[in-house]
N, CA, C and O atoms as CSV, one atom per row, in Angstrom:
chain,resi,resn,atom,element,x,y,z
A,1,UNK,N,N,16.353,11.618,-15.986
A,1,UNK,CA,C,17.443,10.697,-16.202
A,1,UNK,C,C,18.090,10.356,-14.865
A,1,UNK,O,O,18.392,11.326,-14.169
A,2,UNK,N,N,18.308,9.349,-14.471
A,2,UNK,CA,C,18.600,8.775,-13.519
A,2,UNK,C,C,20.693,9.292,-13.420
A,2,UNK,O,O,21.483,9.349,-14.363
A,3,UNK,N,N,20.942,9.548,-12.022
A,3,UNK,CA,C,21.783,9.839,-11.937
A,3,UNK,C,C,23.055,8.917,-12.239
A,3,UNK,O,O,24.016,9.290,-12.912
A,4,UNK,N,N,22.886,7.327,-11.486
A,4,UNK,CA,C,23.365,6.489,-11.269
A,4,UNK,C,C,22.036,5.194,-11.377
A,4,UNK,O,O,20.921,5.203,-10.856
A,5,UNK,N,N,22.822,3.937,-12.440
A,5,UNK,CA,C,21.971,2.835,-12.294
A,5,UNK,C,C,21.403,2.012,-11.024
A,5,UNK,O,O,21.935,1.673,-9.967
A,6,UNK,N,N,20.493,1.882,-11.396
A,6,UNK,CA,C,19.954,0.956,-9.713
A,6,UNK,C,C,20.954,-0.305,-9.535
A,6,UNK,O,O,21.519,-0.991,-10.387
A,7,UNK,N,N,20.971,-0.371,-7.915
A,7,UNK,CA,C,21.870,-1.536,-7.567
A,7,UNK,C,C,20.569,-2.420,-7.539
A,7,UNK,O,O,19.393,-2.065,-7.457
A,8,UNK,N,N,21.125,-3.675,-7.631
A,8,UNK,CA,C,20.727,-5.271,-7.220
A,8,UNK,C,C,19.697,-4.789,-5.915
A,8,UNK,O,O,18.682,-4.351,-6.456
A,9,UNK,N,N,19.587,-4.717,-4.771
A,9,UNK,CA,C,18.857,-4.277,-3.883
A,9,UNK,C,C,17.656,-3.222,-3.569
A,9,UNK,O,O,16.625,-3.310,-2.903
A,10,UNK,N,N,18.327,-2.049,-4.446
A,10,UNK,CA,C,17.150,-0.988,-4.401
A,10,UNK,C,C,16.059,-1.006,-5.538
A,10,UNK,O,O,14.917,-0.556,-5.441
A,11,UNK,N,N,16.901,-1.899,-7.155
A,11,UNK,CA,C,15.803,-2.658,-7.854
A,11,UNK,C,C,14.523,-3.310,-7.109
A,11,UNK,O,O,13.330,-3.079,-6.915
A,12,UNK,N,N,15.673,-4.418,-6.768
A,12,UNK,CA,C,14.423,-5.482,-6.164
A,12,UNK,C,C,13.133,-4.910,-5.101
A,12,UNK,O,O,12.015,-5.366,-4.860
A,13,UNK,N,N,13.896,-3.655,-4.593
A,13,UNK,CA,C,12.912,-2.969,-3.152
A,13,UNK,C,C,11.952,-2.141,-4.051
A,13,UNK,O,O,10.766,-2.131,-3.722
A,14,UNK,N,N,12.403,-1.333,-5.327
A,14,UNK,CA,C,11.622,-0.534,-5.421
A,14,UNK,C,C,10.290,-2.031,-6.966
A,14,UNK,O,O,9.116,-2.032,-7.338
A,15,UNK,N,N,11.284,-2.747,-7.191
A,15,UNK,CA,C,10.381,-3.305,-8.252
A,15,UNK,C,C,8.897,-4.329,-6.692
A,15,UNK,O,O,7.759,-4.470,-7.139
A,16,UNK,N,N,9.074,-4.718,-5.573
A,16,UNK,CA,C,8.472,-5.155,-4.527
A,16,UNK,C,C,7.131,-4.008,-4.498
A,16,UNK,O,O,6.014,-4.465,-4.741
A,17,UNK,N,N,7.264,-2.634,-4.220
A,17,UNK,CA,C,6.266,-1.674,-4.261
A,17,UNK,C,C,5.542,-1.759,-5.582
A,17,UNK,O,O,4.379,-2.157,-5.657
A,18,UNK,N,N,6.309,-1.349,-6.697
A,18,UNK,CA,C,5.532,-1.549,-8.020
A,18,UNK,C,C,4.562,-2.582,-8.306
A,18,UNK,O,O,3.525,-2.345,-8.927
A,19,UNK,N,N,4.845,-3.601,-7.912
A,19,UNK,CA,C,4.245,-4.802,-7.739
A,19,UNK,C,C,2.911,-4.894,-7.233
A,19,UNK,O,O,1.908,-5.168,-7.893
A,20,UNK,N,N,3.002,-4.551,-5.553
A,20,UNK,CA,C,2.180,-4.141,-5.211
A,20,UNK,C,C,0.863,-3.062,-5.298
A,20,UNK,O,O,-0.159,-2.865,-4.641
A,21,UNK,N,N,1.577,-2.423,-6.633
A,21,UNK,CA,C,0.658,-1.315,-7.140
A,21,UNK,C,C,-0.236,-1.873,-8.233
A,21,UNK,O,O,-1.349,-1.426,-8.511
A,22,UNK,N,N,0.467,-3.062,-8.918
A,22,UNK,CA,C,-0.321,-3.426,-10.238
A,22,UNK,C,C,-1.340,-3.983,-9.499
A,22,UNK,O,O,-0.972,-5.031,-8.969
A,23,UNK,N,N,-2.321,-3.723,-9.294
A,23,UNK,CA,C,-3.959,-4.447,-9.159
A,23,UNK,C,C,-5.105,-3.642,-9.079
A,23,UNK,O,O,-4.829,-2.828,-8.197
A,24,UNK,N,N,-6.103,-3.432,-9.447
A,24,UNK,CA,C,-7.226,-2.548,-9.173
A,24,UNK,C,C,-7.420,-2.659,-8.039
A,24,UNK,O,O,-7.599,-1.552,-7.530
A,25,UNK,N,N,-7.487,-3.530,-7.289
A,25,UNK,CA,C,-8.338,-3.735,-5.862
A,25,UNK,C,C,-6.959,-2.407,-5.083
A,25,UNK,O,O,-7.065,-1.361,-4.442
A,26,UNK,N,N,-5.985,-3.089,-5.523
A,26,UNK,CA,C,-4.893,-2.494,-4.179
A,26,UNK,C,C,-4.851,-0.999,-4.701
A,26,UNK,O,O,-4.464,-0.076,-3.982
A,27,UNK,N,N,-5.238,-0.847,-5.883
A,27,UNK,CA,C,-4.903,0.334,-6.157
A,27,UNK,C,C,-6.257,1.425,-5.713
A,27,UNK,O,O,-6.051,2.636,-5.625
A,28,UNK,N,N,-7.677,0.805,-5.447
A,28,UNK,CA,C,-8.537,1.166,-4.753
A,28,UNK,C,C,-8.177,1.513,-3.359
A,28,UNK,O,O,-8.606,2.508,-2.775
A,29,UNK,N,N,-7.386,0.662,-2.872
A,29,UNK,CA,C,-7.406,0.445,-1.202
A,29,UNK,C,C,-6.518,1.848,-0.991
A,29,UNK,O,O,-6.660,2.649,-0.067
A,30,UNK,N,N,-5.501,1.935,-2.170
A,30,UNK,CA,C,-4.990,3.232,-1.491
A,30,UNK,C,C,-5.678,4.561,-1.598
A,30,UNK,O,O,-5.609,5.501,-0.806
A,31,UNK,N,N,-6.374,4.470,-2.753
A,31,UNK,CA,C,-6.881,5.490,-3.171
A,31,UNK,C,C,-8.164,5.898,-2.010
A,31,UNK,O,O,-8.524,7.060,-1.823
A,32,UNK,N,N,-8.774,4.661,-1.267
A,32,UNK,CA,C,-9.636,4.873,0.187
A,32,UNK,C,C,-8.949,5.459,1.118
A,32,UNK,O,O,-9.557,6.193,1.897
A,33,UNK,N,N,-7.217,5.234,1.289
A,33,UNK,CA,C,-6.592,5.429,2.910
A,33,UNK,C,C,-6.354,7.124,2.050
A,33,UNK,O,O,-7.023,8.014,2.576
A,34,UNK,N,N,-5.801,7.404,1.275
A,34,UNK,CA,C,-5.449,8.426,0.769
A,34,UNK,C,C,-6.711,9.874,0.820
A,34,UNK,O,O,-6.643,11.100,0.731
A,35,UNK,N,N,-7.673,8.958,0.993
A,35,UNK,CA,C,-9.033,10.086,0.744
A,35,UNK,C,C,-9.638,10.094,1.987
A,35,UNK,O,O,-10.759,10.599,2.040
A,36,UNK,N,N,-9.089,9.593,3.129
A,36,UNK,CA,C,-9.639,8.922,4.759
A,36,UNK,C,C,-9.366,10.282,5.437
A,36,UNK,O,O,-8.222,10.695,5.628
A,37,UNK,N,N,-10.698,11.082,5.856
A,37,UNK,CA,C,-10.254,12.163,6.659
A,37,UNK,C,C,-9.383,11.934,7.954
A,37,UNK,O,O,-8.438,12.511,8.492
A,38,UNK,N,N,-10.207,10.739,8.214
A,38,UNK,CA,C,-8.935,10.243,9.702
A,38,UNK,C,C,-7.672,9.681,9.624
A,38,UNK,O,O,-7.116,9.207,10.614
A,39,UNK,N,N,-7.181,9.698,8.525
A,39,UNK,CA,C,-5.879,9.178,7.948
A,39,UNK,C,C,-5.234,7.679,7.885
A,39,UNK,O,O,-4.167,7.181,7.524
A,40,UNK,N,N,-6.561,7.207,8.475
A,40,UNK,CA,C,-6.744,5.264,8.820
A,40,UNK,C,C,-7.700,5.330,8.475
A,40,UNK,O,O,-8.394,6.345,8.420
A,41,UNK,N,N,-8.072,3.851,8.035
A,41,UNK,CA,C,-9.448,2.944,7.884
A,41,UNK,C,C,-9.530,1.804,8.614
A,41,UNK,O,O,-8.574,1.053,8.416
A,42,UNK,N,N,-10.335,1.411,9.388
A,42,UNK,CA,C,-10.737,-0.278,10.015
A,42,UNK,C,C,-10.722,-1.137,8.641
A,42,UNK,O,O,-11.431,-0.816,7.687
A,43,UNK,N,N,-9.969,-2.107,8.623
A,43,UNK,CA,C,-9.866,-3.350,7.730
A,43,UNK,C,C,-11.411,-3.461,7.445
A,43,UNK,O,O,-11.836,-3.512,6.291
A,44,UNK,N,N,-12.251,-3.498,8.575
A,44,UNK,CA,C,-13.700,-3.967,7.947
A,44,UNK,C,C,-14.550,-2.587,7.145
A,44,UNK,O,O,-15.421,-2.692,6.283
A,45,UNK,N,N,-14.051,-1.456,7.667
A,45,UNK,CA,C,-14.412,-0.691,6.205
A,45,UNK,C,C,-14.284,-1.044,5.138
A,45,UNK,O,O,-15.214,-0.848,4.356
A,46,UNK,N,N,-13.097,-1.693,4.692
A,46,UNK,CA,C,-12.819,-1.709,3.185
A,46,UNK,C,C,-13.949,-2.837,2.353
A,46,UNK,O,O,-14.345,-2.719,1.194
A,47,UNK,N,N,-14.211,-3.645,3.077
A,47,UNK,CA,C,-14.857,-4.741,2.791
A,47,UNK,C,C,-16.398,-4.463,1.369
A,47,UNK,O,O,-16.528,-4.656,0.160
A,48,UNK,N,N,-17.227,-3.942,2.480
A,48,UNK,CA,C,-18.604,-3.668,1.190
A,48,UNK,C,C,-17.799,-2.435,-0.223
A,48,UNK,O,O,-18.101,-2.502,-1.415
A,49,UNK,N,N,-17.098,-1.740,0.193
A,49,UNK,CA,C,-16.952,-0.775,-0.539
A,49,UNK,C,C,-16.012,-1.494,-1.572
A,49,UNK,O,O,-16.068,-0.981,-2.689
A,50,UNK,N,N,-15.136,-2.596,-1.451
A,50,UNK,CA,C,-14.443,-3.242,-2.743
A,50,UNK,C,C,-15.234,-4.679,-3.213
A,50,UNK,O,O,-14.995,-5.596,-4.000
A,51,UNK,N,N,-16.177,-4.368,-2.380
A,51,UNK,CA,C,-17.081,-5.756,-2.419
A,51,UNK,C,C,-16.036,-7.152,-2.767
A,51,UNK,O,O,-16.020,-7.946,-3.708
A,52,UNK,N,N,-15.252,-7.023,-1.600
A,52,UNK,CA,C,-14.255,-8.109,-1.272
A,52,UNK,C,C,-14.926,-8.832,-0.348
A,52,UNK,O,O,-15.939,-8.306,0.112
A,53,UNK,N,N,-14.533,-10.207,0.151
A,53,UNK,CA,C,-14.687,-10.621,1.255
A,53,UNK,C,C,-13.613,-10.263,2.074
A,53,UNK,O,O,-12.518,-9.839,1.705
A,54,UNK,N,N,-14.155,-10.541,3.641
A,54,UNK,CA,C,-12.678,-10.362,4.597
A,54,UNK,C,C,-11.452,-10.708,4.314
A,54,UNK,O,O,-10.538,-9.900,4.480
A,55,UNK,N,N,-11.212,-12.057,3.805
A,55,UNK,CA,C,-10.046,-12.594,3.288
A,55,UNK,C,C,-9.501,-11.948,2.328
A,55,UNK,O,O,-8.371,-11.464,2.407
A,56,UNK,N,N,-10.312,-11.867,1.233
A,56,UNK,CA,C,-9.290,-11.070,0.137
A,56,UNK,C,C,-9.045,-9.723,0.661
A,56,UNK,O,O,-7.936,-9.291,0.347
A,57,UNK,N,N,-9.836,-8.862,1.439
A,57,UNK,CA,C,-8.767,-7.415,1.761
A,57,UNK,C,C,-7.591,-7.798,2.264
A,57,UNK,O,O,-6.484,-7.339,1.983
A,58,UNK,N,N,-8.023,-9.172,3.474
A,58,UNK,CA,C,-7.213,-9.086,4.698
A,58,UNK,C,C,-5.613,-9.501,3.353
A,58,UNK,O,O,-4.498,-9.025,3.566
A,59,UNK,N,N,-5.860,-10.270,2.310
A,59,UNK,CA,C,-4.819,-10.628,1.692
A,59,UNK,C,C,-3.867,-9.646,0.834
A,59,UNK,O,O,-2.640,-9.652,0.740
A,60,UNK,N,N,-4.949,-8.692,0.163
A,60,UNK,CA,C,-4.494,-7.473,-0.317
A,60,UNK,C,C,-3.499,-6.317,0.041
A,60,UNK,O,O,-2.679,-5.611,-0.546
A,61,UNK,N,N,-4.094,-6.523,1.564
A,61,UNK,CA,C,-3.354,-5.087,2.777
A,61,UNK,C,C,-2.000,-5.926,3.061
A,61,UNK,O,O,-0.941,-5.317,2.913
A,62,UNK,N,N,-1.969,-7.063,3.395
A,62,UNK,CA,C,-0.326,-7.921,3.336
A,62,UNK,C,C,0.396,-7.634,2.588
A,62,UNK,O,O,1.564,-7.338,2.841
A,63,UNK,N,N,-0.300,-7.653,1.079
A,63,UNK,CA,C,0.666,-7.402,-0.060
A,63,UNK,C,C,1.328,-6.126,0.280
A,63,UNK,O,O,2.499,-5.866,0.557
A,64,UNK,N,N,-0.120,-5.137,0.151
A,64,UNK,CA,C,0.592,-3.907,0.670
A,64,UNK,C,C,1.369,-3.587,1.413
A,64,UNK,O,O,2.211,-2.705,1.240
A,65,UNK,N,N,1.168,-4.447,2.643
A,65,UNK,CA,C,1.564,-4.103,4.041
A,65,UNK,C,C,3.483,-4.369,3.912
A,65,UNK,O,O,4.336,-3.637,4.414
A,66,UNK,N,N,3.718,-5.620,3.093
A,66,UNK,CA,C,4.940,-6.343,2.718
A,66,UNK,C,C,5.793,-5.219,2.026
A,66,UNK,O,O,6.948,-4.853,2.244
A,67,UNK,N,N,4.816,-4.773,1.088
A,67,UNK,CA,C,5.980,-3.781,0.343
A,67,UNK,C,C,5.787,-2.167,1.008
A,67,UNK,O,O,6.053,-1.163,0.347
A,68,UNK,N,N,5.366,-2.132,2.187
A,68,UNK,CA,C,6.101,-1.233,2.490
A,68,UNK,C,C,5.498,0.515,2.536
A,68,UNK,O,O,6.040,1.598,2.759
A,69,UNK,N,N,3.669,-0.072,2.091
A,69,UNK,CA,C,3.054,0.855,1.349
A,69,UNK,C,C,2.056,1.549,2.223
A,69,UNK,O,O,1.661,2.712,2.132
A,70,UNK,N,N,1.662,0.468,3.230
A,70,UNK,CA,C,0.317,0.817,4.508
A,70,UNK,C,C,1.235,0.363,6.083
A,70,UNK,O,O,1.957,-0.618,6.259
A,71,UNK,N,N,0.998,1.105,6.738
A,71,UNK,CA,C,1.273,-0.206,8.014
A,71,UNK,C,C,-0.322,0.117,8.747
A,71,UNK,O,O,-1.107,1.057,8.620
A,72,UNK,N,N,-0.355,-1.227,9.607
A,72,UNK,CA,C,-1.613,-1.803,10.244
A,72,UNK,C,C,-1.424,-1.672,11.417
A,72,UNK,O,O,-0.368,-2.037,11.934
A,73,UNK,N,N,-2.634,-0.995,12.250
A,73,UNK,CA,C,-2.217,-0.965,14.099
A,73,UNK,C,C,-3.801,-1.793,14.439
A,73,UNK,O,O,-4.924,-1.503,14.027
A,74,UNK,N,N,-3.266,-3.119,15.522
A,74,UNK,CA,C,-4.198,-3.495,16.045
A,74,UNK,C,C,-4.608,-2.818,17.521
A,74,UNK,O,O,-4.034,-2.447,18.545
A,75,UNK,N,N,-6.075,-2.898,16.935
A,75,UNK,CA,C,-6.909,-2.502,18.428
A,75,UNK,C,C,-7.978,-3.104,18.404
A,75,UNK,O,O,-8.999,-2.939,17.735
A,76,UNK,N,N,-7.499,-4.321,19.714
A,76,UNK,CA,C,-8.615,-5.260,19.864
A,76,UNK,C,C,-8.732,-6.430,18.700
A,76,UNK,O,O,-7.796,-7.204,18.496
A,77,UNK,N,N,-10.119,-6.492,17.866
A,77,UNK,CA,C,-9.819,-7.344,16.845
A,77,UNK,C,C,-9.742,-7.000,15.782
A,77,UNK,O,O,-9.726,-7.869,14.910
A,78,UNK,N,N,-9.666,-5.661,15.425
A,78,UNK,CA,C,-9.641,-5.325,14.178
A,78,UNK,C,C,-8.262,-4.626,13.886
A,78,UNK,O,O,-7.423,-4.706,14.783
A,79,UNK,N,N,-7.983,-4.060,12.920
A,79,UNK,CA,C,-6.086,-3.990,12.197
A,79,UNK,C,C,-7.183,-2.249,11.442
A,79,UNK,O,O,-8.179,-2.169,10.723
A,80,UNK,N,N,-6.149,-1.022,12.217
A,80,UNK,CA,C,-6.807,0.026,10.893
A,80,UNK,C,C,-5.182,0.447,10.165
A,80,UNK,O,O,-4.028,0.578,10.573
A,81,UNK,N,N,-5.681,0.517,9.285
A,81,UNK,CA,C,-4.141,0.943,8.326
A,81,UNK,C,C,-4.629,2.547,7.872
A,81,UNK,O,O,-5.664,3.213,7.871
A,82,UNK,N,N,-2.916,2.737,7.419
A,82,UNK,CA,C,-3.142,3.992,7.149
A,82,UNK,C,C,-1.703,3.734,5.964
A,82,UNK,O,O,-1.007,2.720,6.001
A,83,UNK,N,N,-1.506,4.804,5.042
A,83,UNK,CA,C,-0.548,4.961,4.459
A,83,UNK,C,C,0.842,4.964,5.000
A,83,UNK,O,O,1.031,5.033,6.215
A,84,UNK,N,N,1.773,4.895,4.185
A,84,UNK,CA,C,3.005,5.116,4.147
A,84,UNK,C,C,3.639,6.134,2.827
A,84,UNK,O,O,4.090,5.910,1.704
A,85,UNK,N,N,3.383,7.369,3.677
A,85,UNK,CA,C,3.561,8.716,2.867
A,85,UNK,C,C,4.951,8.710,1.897
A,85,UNK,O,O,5.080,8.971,0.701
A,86,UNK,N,N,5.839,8.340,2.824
A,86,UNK,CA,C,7.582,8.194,2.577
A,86,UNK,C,C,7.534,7.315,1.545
A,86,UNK,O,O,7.809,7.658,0.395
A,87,UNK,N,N,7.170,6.076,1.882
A,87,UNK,CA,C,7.343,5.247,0.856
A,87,UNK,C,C,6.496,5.503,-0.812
A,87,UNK,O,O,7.007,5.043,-1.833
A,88,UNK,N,N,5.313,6.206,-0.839
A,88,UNK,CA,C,4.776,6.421,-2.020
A,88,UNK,C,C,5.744,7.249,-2.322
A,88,UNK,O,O,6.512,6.836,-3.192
A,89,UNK,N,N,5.930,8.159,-1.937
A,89,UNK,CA,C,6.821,9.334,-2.466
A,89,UNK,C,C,8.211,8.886,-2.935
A,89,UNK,O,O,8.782,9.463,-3.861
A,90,UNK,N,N,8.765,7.801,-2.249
A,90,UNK,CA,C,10.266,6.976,-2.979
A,90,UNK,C,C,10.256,6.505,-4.158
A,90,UNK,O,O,11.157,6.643,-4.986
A,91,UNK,N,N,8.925,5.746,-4.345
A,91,UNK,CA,C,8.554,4.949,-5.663
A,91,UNK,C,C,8.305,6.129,-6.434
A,91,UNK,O,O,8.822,6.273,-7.542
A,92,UNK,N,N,7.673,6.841,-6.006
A,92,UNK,CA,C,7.294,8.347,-7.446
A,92,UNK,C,C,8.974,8.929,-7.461
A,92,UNK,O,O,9.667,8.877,-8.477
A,93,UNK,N,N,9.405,9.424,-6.275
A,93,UNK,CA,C,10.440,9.850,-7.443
A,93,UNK,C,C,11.645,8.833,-7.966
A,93,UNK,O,O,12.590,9.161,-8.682
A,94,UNK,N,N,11.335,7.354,-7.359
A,94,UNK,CA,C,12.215,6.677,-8.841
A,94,UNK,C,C,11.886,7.080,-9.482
A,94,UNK,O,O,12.675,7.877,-9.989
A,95,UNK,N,N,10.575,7.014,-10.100
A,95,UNK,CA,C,9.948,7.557,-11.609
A,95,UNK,C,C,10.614,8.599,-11.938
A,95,UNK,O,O,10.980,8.761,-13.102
A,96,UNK,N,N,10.914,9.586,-10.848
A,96,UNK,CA,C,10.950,11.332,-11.818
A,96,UNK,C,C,12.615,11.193,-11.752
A,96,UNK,O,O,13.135,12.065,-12.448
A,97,UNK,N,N,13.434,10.452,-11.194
A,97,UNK,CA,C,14.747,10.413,-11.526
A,97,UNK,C,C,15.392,10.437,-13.060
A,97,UNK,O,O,16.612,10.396,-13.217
């Protein structure tokens, strides 16, 4: 049971992540960075393994990237992402509030 109702702001922030969670693909992509012994993946890893094209990961990881869920470090021409530990863990315990 939630202590106190959500404000106008932390709704909208935490309903932005949720969002980002409803999709199989995105919900694959985390479930790859999450299982990544090196704790990143190269953008072009993800590619054969969601049998996406470049574009749709590259569009997917934005979503993600927007709410807050992966961040992306460029080196050179490629972007490797890795999770955002803090932030999964905010959205789970809205839930357990």
């Amino acid at each position: 049971m939630m202590a106190a109702p959500l404000g106008i702001d932390e709704a909208a922030e935490l309903a932005r992540g949720f969002h980002a969670l409803g999709d199989a693909v995105r919900l694959r992509v985390l479930s790859m960075l999450a299982a990544a012994s090196a704790g990143e993946i190269c953008v072009c890893d993800f590619v054969a393994p969601l049998g996406r094209t470049q574009g749709t990961v590259s569009h997917h990881l934005k979503i993600l990237s927007d709410a807050g869920l992966v961040h992306g470090d460029r080196r050179g021409k490629w972007v490797w992402y890795s999770l955002d530990r803090e932030r999964l863990a905010a959205l789970k315990g809205a839930l357990e509030a």
